[in-house]
C-alpha distance (Angstrom), angle and dihedral (degrees) to the residues before:
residue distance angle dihedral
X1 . . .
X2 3.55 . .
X3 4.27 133.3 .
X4 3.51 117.4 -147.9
X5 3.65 110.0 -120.2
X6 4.05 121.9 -104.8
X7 3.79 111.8 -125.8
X8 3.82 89.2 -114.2
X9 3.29 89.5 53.3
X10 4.48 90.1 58.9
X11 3.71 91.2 79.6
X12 3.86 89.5 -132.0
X13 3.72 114.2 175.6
X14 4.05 119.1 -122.7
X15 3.76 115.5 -98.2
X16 4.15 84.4 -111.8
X17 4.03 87.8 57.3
X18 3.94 95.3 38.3
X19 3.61 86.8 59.4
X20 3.88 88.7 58.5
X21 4.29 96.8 44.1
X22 3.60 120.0 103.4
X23 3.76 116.6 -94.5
X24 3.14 126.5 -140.5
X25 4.55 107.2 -113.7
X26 4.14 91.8 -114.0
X27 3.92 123.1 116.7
X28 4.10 132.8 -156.0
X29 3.47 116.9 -136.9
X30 3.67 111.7 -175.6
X31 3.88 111.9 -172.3
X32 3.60 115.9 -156.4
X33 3.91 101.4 -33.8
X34 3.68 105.7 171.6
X35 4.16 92.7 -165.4
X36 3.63 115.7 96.1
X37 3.63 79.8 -164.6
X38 3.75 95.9 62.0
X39 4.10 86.0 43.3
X40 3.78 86.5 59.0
X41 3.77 102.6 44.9
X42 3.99 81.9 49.3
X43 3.58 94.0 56.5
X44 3.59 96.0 45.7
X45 3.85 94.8 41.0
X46 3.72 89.6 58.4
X47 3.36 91.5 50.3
X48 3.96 90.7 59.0
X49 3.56 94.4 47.8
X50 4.26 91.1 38.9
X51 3.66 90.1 -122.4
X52 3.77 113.0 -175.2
X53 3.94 100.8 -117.8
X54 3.85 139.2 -48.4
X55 3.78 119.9 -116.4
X56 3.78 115.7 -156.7
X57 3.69 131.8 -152.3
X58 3.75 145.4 -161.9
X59 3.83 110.5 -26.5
X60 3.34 95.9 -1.2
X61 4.10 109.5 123.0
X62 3.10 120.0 -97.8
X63 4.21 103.1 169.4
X64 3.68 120.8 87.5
X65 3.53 98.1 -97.3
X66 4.49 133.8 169.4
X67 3.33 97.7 -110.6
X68 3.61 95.7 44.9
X69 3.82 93.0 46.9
X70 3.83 90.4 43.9
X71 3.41 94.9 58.3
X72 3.71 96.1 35.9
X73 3.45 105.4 54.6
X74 3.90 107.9 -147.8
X75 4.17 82.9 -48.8
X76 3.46 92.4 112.2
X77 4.14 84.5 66.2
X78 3.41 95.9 44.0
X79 4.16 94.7 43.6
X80 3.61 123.6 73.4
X81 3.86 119.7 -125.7
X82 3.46 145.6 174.1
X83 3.25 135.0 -173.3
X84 4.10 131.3 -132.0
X85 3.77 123.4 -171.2
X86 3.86 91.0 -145.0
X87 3.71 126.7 33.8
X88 3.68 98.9 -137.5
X89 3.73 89.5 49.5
X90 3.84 82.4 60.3
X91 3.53 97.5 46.8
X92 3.97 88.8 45.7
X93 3.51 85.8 61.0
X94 3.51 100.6 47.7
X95 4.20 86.9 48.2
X96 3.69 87.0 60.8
X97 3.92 91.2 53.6
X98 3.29 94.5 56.0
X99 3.91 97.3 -106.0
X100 4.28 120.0 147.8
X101 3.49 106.9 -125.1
X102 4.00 112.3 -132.7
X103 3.97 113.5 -177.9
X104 3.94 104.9 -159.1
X105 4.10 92.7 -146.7
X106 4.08 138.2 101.4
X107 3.35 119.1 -81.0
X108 3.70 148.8 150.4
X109 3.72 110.4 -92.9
X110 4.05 88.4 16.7
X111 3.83 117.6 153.7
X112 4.02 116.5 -134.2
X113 4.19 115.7 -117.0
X114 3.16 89.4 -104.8
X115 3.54 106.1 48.6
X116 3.83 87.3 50.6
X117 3.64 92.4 56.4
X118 3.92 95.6 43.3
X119 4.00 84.0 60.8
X120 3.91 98.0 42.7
X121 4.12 92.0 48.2
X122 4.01 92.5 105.8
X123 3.90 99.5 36.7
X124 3.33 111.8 95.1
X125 4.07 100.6 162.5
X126 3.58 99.4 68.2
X127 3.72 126.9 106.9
X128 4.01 117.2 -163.1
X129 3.64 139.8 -153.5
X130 3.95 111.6 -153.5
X131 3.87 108.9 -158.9
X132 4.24 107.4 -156.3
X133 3.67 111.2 -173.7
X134 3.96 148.0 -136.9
X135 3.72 104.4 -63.5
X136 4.06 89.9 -125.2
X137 4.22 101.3 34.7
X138 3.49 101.9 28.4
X139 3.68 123.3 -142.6
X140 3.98 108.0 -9.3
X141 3.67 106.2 -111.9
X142 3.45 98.8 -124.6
X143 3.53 87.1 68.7
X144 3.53 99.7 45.1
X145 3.91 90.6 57.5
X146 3.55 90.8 51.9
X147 3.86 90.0 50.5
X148 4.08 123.2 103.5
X149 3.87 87.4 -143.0
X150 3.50 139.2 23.6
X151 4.35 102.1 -148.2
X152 3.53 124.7 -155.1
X153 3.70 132.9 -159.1
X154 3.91 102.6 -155.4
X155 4.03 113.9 -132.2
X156 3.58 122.0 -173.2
X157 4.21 95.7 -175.4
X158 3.92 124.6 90.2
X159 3.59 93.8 -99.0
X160 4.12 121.1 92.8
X161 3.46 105.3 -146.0
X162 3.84 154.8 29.7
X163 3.60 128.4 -111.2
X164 4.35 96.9 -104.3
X165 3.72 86.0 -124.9
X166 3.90 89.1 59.5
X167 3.34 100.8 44.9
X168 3.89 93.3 50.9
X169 3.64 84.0 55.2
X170 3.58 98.4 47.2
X171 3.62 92.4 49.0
X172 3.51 99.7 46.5
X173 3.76 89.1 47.0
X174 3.68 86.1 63.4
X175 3.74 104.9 32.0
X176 4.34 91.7 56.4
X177 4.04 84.2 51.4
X178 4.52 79.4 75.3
X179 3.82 91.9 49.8
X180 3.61 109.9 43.2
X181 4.13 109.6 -168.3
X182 4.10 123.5 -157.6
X183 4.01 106.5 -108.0
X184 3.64 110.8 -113.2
């Protein structure tokens, strides 16, 4: 049979000592998400996968706000974030740091998630920007010509999309299997 684990019994670092941990060498970029929902299930996803911070862009919130926080958790204290007025400014920025740019969004000559990671399995010196876009237009294309890689999540149902919130999660699932971190 099997007991359902207290949360004192997670081993979950204080928000002092999460600060400190390692993180793994990924960025968020959301472009232009309108839910403060979505903004809060990106915070607190990153914090799960100890993502290195979450830039945000055009509409996207940037005011601590309910629905944000609800969703969120306390992540968006424990996450670092930054915000960019235009989403290829941010993504000029992250060129210049040496980050690989990975727009999660259908395209023509896109690679599936999988694929992607399949490739990246023995790199270990690469540090990524994933781009996740406005839950109606997608990823501006701007962005996604300035990306290194166009990511795909494959779908086999009658619907064209993910909720953002998924697909962050999905992603990030994947992307932290390259950079594995010692638990704390």
């Amino acid at each position: 049979m099997f007991r359902k684990l207290l949360n004192n019994e997670l081993g979950r670092p204080a928000l002092d000592e999460y600060k400190e941990l390692e993180k793994r060498p990924v960025t968020v970029v959301l472009d232009n998400i309108r839910s403060r929902h979505n903004i809060g299930s990106a915070f607190r996803t990153a914090d799960a996968f100890r993502i290195e911070r979450i830039i945000l862009c055009g509409i996207s919130s940037t005011e601590p706000a309910a629905q944000v926080h609800k969703s969120a958790l306390g992540a968006e204290f424990s996450v670092e974030w930054r915000y960019f007025e235009k989403t290829t400014d941010a993504v000029a920025h992250l060129k210049e740091q040496g980050y690989t740019i990975l727009s999660v969004e259908q395209a023509e000559d896109s690679v599936t998630l999988d694929s992607f990671i399949s490739r990246k399995r023995e790199i270990h010196d690469e540090k990524y920007a994933v781009i996740l876009g406005n839950e109606v237009h997608g990823v501006d294309q701007n962005a996604v010509n300035m990306s290194d890689w166009v990511i795909e999540i494959p779908q086999y149902g009658t619907k064209h999309s993910l909720n953002v919130s998924v697909a962050l999660g999905i992603v990030l699932y994947n992307i932290a299997s390259l950079f594995p971190i010692k638990d704390s």
